[in-house]
Structures are given as structure tokens and as C-alpha cells.
KEKE-3310 file (N, C-alpha, C; in steps of 0.2 Angstrom, whole numbers, plus 5000, padded with zeros to 4 digits):
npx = (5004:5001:5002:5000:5001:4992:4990:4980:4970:4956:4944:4940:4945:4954:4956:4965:4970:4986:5000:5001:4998:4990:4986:4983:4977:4976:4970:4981:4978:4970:4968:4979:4973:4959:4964:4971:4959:4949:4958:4963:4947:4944:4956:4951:4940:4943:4952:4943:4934:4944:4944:4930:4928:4936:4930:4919:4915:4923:4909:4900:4904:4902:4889:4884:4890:4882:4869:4871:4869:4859:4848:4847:4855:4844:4841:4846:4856:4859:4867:4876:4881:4892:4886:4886:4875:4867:4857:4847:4844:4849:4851:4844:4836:4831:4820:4815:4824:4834:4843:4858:4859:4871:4874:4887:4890:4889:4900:4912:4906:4902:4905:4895:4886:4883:4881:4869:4861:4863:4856:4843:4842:4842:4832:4822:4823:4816:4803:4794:4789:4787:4781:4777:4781:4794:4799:4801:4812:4822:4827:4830:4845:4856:4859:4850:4841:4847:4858:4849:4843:4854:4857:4850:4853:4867:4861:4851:4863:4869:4859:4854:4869:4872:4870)
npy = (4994:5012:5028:5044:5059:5073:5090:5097:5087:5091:5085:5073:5053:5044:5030:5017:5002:4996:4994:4982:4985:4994:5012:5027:5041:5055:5069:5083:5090:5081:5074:5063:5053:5050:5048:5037:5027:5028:5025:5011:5008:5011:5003:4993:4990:4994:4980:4971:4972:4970:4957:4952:4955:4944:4933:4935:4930:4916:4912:4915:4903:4893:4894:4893:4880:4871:4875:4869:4856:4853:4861:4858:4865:4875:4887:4902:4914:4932:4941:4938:4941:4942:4951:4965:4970:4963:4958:4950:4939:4926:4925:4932:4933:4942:4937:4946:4953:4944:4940:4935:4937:4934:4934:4940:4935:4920:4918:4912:4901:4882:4876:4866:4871:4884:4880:4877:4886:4895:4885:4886:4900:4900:4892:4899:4909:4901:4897:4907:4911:4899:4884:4868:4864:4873:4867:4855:4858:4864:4853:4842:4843:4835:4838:4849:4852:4846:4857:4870:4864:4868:4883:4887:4885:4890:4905:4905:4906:4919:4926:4923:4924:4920:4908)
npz = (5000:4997:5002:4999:5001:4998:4991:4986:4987:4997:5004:5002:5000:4990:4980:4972:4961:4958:4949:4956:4970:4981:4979:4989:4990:5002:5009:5011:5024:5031:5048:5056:5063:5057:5048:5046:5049:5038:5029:5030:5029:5015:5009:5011:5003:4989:4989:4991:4980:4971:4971:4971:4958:4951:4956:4951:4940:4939:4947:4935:4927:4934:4936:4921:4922:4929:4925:4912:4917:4925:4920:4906:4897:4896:4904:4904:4913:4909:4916:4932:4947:4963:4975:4989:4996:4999:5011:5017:5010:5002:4991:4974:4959:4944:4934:4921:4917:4916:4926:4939:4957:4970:4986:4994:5007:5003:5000:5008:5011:5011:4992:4986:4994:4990:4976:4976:4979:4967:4960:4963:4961:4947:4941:4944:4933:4924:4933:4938:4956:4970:4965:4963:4950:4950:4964:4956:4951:4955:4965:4956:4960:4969:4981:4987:4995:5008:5009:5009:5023:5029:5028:5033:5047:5048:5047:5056:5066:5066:5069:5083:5091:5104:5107)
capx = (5000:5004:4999:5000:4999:4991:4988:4974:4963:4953:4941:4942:4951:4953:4963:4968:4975:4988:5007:5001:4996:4985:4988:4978:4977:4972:4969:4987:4978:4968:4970:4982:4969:4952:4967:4970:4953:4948:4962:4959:4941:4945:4959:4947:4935:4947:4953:4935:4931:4947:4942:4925:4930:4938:4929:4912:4921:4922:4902:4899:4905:4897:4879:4883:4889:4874:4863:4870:4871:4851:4842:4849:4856:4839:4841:4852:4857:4860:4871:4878:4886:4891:4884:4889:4870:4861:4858:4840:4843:4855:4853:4839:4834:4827:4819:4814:4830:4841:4851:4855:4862:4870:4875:4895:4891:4889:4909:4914:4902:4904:4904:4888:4880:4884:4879:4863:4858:4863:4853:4838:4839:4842:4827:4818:4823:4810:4798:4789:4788:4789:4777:4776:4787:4798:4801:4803:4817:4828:4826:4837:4851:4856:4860:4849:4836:4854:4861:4844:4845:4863:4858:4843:4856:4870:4856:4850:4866:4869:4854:4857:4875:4876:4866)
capy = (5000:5017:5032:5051:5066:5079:5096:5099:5083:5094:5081:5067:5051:5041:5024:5014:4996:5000:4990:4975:4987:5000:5019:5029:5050:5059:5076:5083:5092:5074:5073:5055:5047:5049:5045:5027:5022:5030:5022:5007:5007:5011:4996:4986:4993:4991:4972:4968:4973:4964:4948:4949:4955:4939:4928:4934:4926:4909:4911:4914:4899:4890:4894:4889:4872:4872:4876:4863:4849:4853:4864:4855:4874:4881:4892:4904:4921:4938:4943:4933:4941:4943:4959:4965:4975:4958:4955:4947:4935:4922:4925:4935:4934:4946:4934:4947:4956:4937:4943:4932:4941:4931:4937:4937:4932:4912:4917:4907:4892:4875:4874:4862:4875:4891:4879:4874:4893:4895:4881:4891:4906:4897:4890:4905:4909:4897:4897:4911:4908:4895:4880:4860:4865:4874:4862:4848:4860:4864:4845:4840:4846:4831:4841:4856:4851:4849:4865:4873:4867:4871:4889:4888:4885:4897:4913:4905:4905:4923:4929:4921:4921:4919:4900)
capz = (5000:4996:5004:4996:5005:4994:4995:4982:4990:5002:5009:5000:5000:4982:4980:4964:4960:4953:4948:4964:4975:4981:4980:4991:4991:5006:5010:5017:5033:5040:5055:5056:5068:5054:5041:5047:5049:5033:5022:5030:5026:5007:5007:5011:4998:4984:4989:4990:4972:4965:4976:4968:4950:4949:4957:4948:4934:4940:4946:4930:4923:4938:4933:4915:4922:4931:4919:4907:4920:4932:4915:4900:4894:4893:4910:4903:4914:4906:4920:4936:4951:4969:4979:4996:4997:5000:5018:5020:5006:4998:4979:4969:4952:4940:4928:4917:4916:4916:4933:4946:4962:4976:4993:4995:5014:5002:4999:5011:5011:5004:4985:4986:4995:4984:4970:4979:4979:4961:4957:4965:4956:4939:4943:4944:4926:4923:4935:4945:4962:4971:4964:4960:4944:4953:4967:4956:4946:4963:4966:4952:4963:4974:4989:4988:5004:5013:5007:5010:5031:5029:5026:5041:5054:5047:5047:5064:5071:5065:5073:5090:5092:5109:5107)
cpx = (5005:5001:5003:4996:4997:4986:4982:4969:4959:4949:4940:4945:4949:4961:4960:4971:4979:4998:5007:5000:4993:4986:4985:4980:4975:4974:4976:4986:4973:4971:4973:4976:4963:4957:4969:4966:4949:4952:4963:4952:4943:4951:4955:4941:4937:4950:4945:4932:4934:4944:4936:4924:4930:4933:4920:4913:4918:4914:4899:4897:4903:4890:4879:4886:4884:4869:4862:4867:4862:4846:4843:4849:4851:4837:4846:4853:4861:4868:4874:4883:4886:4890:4884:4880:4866:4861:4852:4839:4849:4855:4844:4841:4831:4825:4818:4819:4836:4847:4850:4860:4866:4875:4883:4895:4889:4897:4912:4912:4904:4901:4897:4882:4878:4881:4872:4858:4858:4857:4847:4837:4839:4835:4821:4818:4821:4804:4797:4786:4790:4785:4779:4781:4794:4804:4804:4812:4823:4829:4830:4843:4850:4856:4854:4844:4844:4853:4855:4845:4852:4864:4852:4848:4863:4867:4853:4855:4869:4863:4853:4863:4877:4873:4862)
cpy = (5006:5024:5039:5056:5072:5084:5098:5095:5090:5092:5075:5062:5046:5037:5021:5007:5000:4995:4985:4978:4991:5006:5023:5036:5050:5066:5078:5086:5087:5073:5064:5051:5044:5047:5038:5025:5023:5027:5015:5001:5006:5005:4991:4984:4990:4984:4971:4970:4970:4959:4946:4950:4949:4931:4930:4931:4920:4908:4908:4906:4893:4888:4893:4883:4869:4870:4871:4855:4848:4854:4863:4862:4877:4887:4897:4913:4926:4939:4937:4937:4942:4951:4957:4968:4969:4956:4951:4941:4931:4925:4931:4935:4937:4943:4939:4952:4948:4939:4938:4938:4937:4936:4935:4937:4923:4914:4910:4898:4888:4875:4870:4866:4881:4889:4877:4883:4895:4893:4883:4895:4905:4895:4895:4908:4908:4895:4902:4908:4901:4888:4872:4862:4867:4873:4857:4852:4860:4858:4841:4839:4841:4834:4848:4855:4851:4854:4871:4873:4870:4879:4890:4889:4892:4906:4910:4907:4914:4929:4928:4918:4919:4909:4901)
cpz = (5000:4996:5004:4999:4999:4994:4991:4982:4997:5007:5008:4999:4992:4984:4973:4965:4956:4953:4955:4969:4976:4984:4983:4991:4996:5007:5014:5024:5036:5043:5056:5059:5061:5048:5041:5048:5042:5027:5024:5027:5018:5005:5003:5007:4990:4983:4986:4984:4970:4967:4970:4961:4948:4951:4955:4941:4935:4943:4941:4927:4927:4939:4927:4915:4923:4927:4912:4911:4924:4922:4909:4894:4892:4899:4910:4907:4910:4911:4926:4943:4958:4970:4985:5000:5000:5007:5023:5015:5007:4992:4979:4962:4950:4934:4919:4912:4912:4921:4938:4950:4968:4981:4994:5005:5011:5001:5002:5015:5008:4998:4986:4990:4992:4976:4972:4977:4970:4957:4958:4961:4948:4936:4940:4936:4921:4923:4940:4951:4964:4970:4962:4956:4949:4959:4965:4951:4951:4965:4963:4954:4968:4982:4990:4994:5008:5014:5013:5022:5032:5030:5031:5047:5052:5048:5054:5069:5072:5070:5078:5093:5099:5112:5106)
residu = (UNK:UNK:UNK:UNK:UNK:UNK:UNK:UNK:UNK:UNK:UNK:UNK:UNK:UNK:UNK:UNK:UNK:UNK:UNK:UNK:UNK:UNK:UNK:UNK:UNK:UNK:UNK:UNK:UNK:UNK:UNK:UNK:UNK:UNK:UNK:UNK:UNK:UNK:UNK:UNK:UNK:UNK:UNK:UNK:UNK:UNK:UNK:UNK:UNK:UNK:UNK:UNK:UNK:UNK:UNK:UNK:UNK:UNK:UNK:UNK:UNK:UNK:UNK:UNK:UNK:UNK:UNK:UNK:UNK:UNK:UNK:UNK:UNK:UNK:UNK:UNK:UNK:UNK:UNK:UNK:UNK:UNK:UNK:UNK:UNK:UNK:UNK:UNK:UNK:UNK:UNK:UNK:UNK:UNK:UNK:UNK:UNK:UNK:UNK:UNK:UNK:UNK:UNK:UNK:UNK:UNK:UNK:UNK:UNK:UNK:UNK:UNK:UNK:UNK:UNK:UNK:UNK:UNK:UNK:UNK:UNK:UNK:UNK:UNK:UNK:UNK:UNK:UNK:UNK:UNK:UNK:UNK:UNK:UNK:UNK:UNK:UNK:UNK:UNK:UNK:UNK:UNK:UNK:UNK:UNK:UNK:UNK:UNK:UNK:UNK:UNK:UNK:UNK:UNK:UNK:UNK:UNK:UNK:UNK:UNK:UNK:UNK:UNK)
# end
């Protein structure tokens, strides 16, 4: 990291990847203490975009194995990525856009559960709501009732962390 004192920032701070690392500006009269928790913040801003750049990639190519392997490639999304905004969900779909959305709190799940949610909104790209069809489409997916408890006790445990 690389941190630039500069007298023409006034109040804002601006970072960059940039040659492996990240460049940050800030104002040259911030006060040192709001300038370590503010250039921290923005670190953490700029990693977490490369992280998901890259690894909205490899989703991608995840919902089109998916999609060949549960919907016999007729479940095809437009777009495909993670978002940090999601916090009452896993995943959303906009079928009539072709988005799926998933919640970068499945980051660090098991693969068979990340695909399990996938497999849900792929779904949706097919069927409205939640219906007979759209049960037996999510069902395909040998683990998705797993998965699905999988992800009842992880957002239980989250909302009563203390047990």
C-alpha cells in the first residue's frame, strides 16, 4: 500500500490498484487518527472489488455448468454476480432482466451449498415463484434440501449468536 499526501485533496480520499498494489490519496491536513481508519476502510474497499471481479468470473462459469448439468442449457442468465448489498437473502433473480444476484456472505460456504443457491435462482429463470414445477426444478440438485438446512442454521446462528 501506498499512501499520498496531497495538498489539492481537500476532503476526499481516492485509492487505485495499481502496479500490485494500492495507491491511496488523502487530504494533506487529515488529522492522522480519521486517516487510518479511513484508508483502511478504502483498502478494504478496493481488495473487496478485486476479490469479487475475479471471482464473479468463476460464478459465472458455475451457473453455466449448472445450467448445462440441472436445466439442460435452457436456464440461461444475462448477467451473474456477487453483491455485498444483499443481507436478507442468499441469491435473487430478476427473471425478466436474466440477473441472478448472490449474497457474498455464500463466499465462504461450501461449494455444494453456493451451487445449491445458484441452482435456486436458475430455477427462477424458469419458474415464477415457488410452485410444483419449481420444486421439482431445485430437486434436480442432489443436495439442495441439505444445502437449504445448511443455510437455516448458518442465518439462525447469526441471529442468535450467543446460542
Amino acid at each position: 500500500m501506498v499512501v499520498t499526501r496531497s495538498a489539492r485533496r481537500r476532503k476526499t480520499l481516492q485509492a487505485r490498484w495499481q502496479d500490485g498494489r494500492v495507491h491511496v490519496a488523502v487530504p494533506a491536513g487529515m488529522p492522522p487518527h480519521e486517516e487510518e481508519r479511513a484508508v483502511a476502510e478504502l483498502v478494504g474497499r478496493v481488495l473487496r472489488r478485486r476479490r469479487n471481479a475475479s471471482s464473479t468470473a468463476s460464478l459465472v462459469q458455475r451457473a453455466q455448468r449448472l445450467n448445462r448439468t440441472y436445466f439442460h442449457g435452457v436456464a440461461v442468465p444475462v448477467d451473474v454476480r456477487w453483491v455485498a448489498n444483499q443481507r436478507s437473502r442468499w441469491g435473487s433473480c430478476t427473471p425478466g432482466r436474466g440477473t441472478i444476484r448472490l449474497s457474498d456472505r455464500l463466499q465462504p460456504m461450501p461449494d455444494w451449498v453456493v451451487d445449491a443457491v445458484l441452482v435456486h435462482e436458475l430455477a427462477h429463470l424458469l419458474h415464477r415463484g415457488h410452485g410444483p414445477d419449481f420444486q421439482a426444478a431445485v430437486r434436480r440438485y442432489p443436495r439442495y434440501d441439505q444445502a437449504m438446512v445448511f443455510l437455516q442454521g448458518v442465518s439462525h446462528g447469526w441471529a442468535h449468536p450467543e446460542g
